[in-house]
C-alpha positions in Angstrom: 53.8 97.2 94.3 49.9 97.9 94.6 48.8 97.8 98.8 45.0 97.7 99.8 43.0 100.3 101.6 43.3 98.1 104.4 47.4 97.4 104.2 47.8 101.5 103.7 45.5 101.8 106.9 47.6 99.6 109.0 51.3 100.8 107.6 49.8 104.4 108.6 48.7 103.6 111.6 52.1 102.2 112.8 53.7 105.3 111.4 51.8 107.5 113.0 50.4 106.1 116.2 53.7 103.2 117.1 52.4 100.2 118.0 49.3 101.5 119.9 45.8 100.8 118.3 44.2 104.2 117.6 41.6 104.4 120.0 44.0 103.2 122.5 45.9 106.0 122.2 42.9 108.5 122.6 42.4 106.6 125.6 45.9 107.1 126.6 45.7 111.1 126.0 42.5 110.9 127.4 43.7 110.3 130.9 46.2 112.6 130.5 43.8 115.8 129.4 40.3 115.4 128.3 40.3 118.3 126.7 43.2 116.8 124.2 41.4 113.4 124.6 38.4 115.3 122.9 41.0 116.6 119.9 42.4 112.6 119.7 39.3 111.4 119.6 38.5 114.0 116.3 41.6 113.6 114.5 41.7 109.7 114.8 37.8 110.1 113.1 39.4 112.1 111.0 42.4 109.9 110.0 39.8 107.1 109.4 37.8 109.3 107.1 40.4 110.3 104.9 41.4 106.7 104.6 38.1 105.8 103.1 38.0 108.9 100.6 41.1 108.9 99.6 41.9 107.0 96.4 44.3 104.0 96.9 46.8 105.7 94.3 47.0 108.8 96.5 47.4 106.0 99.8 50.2 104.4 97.6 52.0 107.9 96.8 51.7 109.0 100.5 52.9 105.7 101.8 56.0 105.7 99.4 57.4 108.8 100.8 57.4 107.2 104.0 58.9 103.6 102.9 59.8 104.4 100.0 62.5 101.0 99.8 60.0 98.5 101.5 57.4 99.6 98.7 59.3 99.3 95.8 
């Protein structure tokens, strides 16, 4: 089953931040310590940078090893 840049953005998102939106969780660590508010803040830019590099076959390999049964 072939998945978009934008459906392998949002399936990663869940995986990796729950059901927060990204820059609400920097928010959320934020408050908690600016200094690791400042390293959220880098790695969701980051996360959102590799998404639009990456190649959608590599998004679709990654994602499978993850949910591997939904995908298939």
């Amino acid at each position: 089953m072939s998945i978009s840049k934008t459906e392998a953005k949002q399936l990663l998102e869940r995986l990796i931040f729950d059901d927060a939106r990204p820059h609400d969780w920097v928010q959320d660590v934020w408050g908690l310590s600016p200094i690791l508010g400042d390293s959220a803040a880098k790695l969701v830019e980051v996360f959102e940078a590799l998404i639009e590099c990456c190649p959608q076959e590599k998004l679709e390999n990654l994602l499978q090893t993850f949910y591997q049964e939904d995908l298939e």
